[in-house]
N, C-alpha and C positions, 0 to 999 in steps of 0.2 A: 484624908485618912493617912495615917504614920506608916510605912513600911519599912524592913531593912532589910536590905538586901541579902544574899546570903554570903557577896564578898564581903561587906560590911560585919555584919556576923563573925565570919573568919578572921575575917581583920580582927576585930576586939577579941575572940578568944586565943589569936595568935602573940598579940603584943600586949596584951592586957594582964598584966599579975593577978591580977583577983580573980583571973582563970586560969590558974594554974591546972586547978585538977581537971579541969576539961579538956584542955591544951594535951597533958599528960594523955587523956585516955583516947582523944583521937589520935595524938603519937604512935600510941600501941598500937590501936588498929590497923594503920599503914605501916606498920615496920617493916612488910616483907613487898610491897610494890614499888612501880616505880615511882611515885609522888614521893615517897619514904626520902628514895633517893635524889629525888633533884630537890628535895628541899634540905638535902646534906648537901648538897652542892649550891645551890643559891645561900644559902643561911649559915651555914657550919663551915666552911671551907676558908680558909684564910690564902688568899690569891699569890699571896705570896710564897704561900707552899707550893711550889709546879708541881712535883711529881705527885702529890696527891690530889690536889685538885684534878692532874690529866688519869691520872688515876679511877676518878670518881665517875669523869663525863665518859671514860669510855668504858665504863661496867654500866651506868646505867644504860650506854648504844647497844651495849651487848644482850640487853634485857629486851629490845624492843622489835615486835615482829612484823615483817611487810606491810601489814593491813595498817600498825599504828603510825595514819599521819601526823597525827597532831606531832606523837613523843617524837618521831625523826626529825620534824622542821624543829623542835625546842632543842635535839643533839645536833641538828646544823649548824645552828644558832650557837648551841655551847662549845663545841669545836672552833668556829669564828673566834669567838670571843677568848677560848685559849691560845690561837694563835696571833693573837692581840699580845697576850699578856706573856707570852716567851719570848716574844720579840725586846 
């Protein structure tokens, strides 16, 4: 039996033109969380801008509360990784 998975799924409706309009209306739907945002910051950001890139990872830190591990260890991770890239 054929399955696809559901990153696969996102995968093709994220990089795939011929989903544009679906790409578009899951957009909207996250415009105001924090997925919105870290996929402004992995996707949209240009590494070579610091202050908005540092900008971006620490609005999204400022969005996330005690209980969420996941999003603290991916802001651990994106502070790392800006202090990679100021150096």
């Amino acid at each position: 039996m054929f399955q696809i998975s559901v990153f696969k799924q996102m995968r093709r409706v994220l990089m795939d033109e011929c989903y544009a309009e679906e790409k578009e209306a899951w957009m909207e739907e996250c415009k105001e969380t924090k997925l919105w945002q870290l996929w402004e910051i992995l996707f949209e950001t240009d590494v070579r801008n610091r202050a908005l890139l540092e900008a971006r990872i620490y609005a999204y830190g400022s969005q996330i509360k005690e209980t969420d591990y996941l999003h603290r260890d991916i802001f651990v991770w994106l502070v790392s990784f800006l202090n990679l890239v100021i150096k």
